[in-house]
VEXPA-852011 format. One record per atom (N, C-alpha, C): residue in three letters; z, y, x. Coordinates in pm, whole numbers, plus 50000, padded with zeros to 5 digits. Atoms other than C-alpha are relative to their C-alpha. Example, Ala and Ser with C-alpha at 12.3 -4.5 7.8 and 13.67 -1.06 7.14 Angstrom:
2
ALA500004988150089;ALA507804955051230;ALA500005012050090;SER499944988149918;SER507144989451367;SER500735010949923;
***
This chain:
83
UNK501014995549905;UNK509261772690115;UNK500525011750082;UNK499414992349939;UNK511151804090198;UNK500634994850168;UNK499075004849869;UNK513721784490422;UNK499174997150114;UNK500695001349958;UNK511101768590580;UNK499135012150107;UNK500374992849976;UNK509371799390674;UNK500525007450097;UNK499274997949879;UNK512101812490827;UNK500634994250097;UNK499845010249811;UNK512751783591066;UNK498975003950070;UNK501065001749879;UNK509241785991177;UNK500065015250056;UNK500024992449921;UNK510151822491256;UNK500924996250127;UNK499374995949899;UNK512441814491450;UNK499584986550147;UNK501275011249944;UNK510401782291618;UNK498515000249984;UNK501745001250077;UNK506801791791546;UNK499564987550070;UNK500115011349975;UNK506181760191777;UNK500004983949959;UNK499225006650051;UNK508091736391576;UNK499244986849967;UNK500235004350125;UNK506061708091466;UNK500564995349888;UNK499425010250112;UNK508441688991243;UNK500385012749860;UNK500034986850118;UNK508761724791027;UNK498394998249961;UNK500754998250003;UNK505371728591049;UNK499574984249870;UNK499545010150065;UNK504961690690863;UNK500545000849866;UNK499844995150114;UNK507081701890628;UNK499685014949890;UNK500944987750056;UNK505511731390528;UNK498934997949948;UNK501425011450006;UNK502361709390503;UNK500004989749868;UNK499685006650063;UNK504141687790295;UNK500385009149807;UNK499434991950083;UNK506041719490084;UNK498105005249916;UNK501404995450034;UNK501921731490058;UNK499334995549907;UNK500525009450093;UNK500531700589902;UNK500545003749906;UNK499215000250164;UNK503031697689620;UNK500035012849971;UNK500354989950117;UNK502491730589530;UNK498225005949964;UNK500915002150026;UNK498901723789533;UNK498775007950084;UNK501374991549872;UNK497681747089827;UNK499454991150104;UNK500695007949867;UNK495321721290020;UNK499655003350114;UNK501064994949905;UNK493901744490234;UNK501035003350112;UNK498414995549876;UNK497661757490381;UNK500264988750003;UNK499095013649933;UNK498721720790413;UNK499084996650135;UNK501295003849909;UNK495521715290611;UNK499805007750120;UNK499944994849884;UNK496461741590824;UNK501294999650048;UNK499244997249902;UNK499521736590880;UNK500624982450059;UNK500095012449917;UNK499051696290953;UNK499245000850109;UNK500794999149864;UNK496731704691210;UNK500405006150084;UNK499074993949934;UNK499081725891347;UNK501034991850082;UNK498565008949956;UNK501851699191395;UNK499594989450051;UNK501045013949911;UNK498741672091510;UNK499905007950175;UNK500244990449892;UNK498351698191771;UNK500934991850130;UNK498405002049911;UNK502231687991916;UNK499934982750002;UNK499795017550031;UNK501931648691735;UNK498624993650004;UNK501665005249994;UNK497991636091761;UNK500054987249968;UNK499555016750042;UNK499531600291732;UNK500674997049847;UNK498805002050117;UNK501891605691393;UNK498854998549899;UNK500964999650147;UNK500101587991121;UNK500225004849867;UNK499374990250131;UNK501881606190877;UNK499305011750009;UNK500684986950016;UNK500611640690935;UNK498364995950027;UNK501285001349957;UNK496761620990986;UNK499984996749832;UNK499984992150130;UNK497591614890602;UNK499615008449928;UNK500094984350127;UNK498501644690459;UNK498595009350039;UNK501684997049975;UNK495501660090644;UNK498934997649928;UNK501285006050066;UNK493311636290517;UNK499774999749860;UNK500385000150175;UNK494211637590138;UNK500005014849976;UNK500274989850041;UNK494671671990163;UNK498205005150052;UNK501534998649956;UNK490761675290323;UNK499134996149850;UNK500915004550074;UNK489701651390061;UNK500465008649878;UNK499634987850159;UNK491421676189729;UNK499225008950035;UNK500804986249992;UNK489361707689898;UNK498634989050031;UNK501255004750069;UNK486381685189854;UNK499304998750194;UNK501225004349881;UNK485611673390247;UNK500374986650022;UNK499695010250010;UNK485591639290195;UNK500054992550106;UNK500175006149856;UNK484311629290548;UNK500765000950074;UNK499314997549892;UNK486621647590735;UNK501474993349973;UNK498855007150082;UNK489531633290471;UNK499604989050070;UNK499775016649980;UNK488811598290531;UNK499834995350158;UNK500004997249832;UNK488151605490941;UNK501604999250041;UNK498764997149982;UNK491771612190922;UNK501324988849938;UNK498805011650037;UNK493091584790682;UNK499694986650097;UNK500425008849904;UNK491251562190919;UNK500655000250140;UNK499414999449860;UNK492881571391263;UNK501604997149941;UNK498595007349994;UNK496041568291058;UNK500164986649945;UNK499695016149994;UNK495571532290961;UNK499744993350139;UNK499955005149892;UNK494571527191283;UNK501345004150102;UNK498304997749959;UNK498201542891461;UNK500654993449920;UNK499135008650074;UNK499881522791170;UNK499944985850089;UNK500215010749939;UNK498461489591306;UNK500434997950156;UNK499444994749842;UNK499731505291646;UNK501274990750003;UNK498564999549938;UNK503361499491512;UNK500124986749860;UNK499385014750071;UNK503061469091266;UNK500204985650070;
***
């Protein structure tokens, strides 16, 4: 997470850091920082059903189930985009 951290100093823009930071968040079980920092990198990607995902399961672990499944829903729908 460190490394990470210091890319995004030196890109605070970045999404694809940002993503992984999101990603680094989850697995260490902070939902609430993945959730901010996928919405961060939707900001740059609005289409990437990957970060509409992690969003969404991380929404649904901090207990907002609606807004979770709002999110796994737009990304099965961009999946079907590219199957």
């Amino acid at each position: 997470m460190r490394s990470l951290t210091s890319a995004l100093a030196l890109a605070p823009d970045n999404a694809e850091i940002m993503r992984w930071m999101g990603i680094a968040a989850q697995n260490l079980g902070d939902h609430l920082g993945a959730v901010d920092c996928f919405e961060r990198a939707l900001v740059a990607l609005p289409d990437d059903a990957d970060l509409h995902i992690g969003s969404g399961v991380a929404l649904y672990r901090l207990g907002k189930e609606d807004e979770g499944l709002t999110h796994l829903r737009r990304a099965c729908e961009l999946a079907l985009d590219y199957a």
